[in-house]
N, C-alpha and C positions, 0 to 999 in steps of 0.2 A: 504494500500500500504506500503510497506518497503521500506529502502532506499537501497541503493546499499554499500554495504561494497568492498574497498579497496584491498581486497586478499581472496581468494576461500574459501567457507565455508566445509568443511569437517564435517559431520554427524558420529554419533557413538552411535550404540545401546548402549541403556542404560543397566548396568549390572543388572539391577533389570528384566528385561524384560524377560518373557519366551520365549524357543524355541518352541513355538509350534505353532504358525502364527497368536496370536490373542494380544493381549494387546501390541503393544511393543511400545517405547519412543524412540526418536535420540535428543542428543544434540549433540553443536556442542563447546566441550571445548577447541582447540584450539583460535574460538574467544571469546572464556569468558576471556582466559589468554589474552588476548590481548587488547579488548575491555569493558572488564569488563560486556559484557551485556550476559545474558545467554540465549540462542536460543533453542527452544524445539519446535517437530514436530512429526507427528504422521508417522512411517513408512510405514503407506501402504497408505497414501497421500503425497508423498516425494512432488508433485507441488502446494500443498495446500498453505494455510497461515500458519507460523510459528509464535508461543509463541515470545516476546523477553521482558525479567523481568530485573531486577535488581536483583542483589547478595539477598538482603534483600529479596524481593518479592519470587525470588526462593525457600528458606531456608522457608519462611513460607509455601509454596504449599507441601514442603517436608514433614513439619508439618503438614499440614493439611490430606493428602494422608497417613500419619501414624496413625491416628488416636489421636494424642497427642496434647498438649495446650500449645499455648505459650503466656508467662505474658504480 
């Protein structure tokens, strides 16, 4: 279950995502800037459960998804 946030979450394909209807990512960077928590969702379950990470925790899934290491 999630909590309920304070003001509308707004979703934004991620720039990494193809146009062509299969892999795509939505985060929701207005409440990162706000709440510091990073929200990730798979678009073609917009009613699903959403990801929510920390800055930190983000930054390493980005690491990891690239194939690179971190110390």
């Amino acid at each position: 279950m999630t909590k309920a946030t304070p003001h509308p979450v707004i979703w934004v394909k991620s720039s990494y995502s193809q146009g062509n209807g299969g892999e795509c990512l939505e985060w929701a960077p207005a409440h990162a800037a706000l709440t510091g928590e990073v929200l990730l969702r798979d678009s073609k379950a917009p009613h699903a459960p959403h990801l929510t990470l920390t800055p930190a925790s983000f930054a390493g899934l980005v690491s990891l998804a690239k194939g690179s290491r971190s110390a």
